[in-house]
C-alpha positions in Angstrom: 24.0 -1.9 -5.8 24.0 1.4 -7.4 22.1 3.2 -10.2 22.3 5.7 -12.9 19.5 6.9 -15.5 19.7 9.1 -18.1 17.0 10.6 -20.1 18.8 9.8 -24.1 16.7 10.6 -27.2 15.6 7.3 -28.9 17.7 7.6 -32.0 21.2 7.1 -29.6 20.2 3.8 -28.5 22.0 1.4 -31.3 25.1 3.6 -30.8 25.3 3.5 -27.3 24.7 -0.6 -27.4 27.0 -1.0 -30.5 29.4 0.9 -27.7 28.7 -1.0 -24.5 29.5 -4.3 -27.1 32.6 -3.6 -28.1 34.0 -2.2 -25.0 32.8 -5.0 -22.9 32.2 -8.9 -22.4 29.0 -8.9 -22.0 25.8 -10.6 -22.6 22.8 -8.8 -24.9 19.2 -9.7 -24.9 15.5 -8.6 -25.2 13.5 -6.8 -21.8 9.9 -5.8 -21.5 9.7 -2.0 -22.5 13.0 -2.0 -23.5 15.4 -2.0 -27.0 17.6 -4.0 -25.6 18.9 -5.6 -22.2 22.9 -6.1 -21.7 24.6 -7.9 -18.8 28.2 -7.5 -17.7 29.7 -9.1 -14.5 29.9 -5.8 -13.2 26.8 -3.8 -14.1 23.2 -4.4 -16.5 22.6 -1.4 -19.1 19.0 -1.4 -20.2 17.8 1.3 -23.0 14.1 1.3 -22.2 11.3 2.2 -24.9 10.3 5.9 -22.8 14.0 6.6 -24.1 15.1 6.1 -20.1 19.1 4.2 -20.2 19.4 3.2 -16.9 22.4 1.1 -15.5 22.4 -0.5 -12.6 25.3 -3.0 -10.5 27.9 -3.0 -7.8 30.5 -1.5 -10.2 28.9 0.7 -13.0 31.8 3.7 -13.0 33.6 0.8 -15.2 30.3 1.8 -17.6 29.9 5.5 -17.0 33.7 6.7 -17.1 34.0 5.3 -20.4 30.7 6.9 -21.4 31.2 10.2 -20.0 32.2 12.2 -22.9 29.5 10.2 -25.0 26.8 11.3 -22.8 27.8 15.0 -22.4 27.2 14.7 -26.5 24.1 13.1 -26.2 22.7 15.4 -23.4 23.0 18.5 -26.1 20.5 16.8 -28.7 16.9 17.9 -28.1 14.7 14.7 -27.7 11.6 14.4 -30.3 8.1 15.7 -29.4 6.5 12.4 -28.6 10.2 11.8 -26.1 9.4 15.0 -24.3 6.0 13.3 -23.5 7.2 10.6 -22.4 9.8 11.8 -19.3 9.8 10.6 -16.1 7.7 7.5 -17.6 10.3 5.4 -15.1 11.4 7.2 -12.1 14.6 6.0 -11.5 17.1 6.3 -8.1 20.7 7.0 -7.8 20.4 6.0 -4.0 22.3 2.9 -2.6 19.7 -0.1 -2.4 17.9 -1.2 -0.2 16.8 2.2 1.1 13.1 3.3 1.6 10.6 5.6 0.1 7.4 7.4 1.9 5.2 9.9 0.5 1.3 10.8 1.9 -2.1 11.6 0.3 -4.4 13.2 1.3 -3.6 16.7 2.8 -5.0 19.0 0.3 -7.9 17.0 0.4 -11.0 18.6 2.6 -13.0 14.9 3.0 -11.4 12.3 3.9 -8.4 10.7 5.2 -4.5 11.1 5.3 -2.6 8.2 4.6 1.1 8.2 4.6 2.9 5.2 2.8 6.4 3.8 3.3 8.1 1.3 0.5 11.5 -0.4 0.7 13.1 -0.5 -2.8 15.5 -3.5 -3.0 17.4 -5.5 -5.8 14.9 -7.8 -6.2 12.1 -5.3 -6.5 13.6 -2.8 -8.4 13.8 -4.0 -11.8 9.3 -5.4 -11.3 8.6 -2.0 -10.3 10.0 -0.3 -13.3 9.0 -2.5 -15.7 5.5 -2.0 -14.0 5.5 1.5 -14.8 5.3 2.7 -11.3 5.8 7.2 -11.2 4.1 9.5 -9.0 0.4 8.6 -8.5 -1.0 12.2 -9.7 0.0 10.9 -13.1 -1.8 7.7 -12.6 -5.6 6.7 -13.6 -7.3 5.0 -10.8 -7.4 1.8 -12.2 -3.9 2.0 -13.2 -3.0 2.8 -9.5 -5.1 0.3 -7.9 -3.3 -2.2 -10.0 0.3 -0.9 -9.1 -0.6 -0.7 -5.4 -1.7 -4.3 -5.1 1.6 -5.2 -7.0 3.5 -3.0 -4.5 2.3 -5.0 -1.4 2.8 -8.6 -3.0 6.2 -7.9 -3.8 7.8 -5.4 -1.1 8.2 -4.8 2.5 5.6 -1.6 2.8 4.5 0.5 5.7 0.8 2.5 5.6 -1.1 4.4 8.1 -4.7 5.8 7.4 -5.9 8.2 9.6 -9.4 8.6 10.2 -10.8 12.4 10.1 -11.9 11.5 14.0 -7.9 10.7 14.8 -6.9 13.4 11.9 -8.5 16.5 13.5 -7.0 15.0 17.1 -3.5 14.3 16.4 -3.8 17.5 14.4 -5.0 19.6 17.8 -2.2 18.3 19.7 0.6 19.0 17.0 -1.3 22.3 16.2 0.7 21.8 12.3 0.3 19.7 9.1 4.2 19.9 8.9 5.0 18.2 12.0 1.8 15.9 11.4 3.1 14.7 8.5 6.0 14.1 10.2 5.0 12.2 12.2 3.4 9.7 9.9 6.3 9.7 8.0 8.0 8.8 10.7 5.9 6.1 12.0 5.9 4.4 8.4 10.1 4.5 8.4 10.0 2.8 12.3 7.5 0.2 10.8 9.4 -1.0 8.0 12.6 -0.7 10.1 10.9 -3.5 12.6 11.0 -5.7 9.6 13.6 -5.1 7.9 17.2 -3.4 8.6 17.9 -0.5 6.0 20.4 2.3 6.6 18.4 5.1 3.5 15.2 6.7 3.8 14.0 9.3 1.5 11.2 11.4 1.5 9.5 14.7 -0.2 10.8 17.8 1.1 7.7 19.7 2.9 8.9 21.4 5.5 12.1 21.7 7.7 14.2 18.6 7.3 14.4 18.0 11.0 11.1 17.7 11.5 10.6 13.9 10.3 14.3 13.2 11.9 12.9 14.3 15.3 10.0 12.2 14.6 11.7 8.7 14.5 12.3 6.6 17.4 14.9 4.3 18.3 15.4 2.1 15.4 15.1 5.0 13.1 17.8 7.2 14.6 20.8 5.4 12.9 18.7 6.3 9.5 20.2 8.7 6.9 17.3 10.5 5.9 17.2 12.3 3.1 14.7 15.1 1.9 13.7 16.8 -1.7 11.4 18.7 -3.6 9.3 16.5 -6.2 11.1 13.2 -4.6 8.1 11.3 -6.5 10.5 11.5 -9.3 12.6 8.4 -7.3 11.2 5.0 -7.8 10.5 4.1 -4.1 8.5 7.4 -3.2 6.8 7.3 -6.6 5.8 3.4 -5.2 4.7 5.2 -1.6 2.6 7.7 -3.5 0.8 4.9 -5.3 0.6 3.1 -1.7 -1.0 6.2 0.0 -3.4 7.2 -3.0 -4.9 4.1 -3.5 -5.4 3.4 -0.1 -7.0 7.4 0.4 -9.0 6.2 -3.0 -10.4 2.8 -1.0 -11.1 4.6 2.2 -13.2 7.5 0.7 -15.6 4.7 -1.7 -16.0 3.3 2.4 -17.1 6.9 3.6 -19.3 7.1 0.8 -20.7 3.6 1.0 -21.0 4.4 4.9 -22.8 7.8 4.5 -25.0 7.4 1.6 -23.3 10.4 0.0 -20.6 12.0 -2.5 -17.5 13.2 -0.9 -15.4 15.0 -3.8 -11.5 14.7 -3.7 -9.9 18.8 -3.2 -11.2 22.0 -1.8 -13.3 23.8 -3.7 -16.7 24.6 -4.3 -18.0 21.6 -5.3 -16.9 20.3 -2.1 -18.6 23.1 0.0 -21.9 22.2 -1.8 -21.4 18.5 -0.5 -20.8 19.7 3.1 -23.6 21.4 3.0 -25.6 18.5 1.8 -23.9 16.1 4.5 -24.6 18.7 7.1 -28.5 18.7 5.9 -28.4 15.0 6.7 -26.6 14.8 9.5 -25.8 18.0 11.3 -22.9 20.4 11.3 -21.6 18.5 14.9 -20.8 15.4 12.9 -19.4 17.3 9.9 -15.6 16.4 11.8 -16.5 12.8 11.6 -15.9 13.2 7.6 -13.7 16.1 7.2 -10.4 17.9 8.5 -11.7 20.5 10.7 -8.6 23.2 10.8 -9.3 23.9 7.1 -11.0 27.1 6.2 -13.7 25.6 4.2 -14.9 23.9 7.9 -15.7 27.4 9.1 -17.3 28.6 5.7 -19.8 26.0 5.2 
């Protein structure tokens, strides 16, 4: 199955269903979030409320050639204000399904963890995860992505690996780089899923050079076309991966602090130097690594 999204402003969408309707035998109906819902043998063409058409089956040029020259019109108008606020409300893929998303959290964070998150995106996921609201987690409240993230691992085949800042600091003084440690764990989550499931797409967020995670994988991920791009969290599946590795980096640090007795603040900055210092009065500057990731330059500092 394939899919297309469009960003269209709001005041297009009877036109572009009054078009779909006479052009087409198809079948029109109501959809969570949505104007309206329309089914075709060939394709489903959905006009969602954040102003997002999306279409999505085995055969939608039959749609899209026809609406071409309707589109290129409709790109020119300027959406409103409050349809400018709403973009990227439903990241949306143009990649063949199934195919797999994975994204980390973590890495810019002094305390804590780095989790790395895998998600395989499939027909009969797609549609819940949208309708969910599902976008990159950085957009998300908490609560919101707590939620999502427990919805995420009832209804997909996920991947997630948490490392400790005892296993962080060592993997990272073998690899001696964050680029080819994330790499790794963005590897590992691909081979995972792949033990489960057979899937020919992965796609990740472009941080360093693309063959870094492609070196990574082992055996079942070396048939894998793997695919890499800068803000990739606009694409449902990573979007879902980021929600998978934030709220599992959000769990993990309320267990540190739980653990420790103390407040470990998300970033780098100087907040977070005043709470090393206050960990270190507790518990020493050897243990210090037992919390933190030690190549940063705040670990020397405090």
């Amino acid at each position: 199955m394939n899919i297309f999204s469009e960003k269209v402003p709001t005041n297009k969408q009877e036109a572009i269903k009054d078009f779909i309707l006479q052009n087409f035998e198809a079948i029109i109906g109501p959809k969570d979030y949505a104007f309206w819902h329309i089914k075709n043998q060939d394709f489903s063409a959905t006009f969602y409320n954040s102003s997002k058409f999306v279409v999505q089956g085995k055969n939608i040029n039959l749609l899209l050639d026809k609406l071409s020259e309707k589109f290129s019109e409709i790109k020119n108008i300027e959406p409103t204000e409050k349809e400018k606020k709403t973009e990227g409300d439903f990241p949306i893929t143009a990649h063949p399904l199934p195919y797999i998303g994975t994204d980390e959290s973590g890495k810019g964070d002094f305390f804590g963890p780095l989790c790395v998150a895998g998600v395989l995106i499939e027909e009969k996921n797609l549609q819940m995860f949208i309708d969910l609201g599902i976008k990159d987690s950085k957009t998300l409240k908490d609560s919101d992505m707590i939620r999502m993230a427990q919805q995420i691992q009832k209804h997909s085949t996920y991947s997630v690996i948490s490392m400790s800042n005892a296993k962080y600091n060592e993997l990272y003084a073998n690899f001696k780089n964050l680029n080819k440690l994330l790499a790794w764990g963005h590897a590992r989550v691909i081979e995972n899923i792949l033990e489960k499931v057979p899937c020919k797409y992965a796609l990740s967020d472009k941080f360093g050079d693309e063959s870094l995670i492609k070196n990574a994988l082992l055996k079942n991920g070396r048939t894998i076309q793997l695919d890499q791009r800068v803000r990739a969290e606009s694409d449902i599946a990573v979007a879902a991966a980021s929600v998978l590795a934030r709220a599992t980096f959000v769990q993990k640090m309320k267990t540190m602090e739980n653990f420790y007795g103390l407040k470990f603040p998300k970033g780098c900055n100087n907040i977070v130097k005043t709470h090393a210092k206050e960990f270190i009065n507790k518990y020493g500057r050897e243990r210090l690594i037992e919390v933190c990731k030690a190549h940063f330059k705040t670990y020397n500092e405090v």
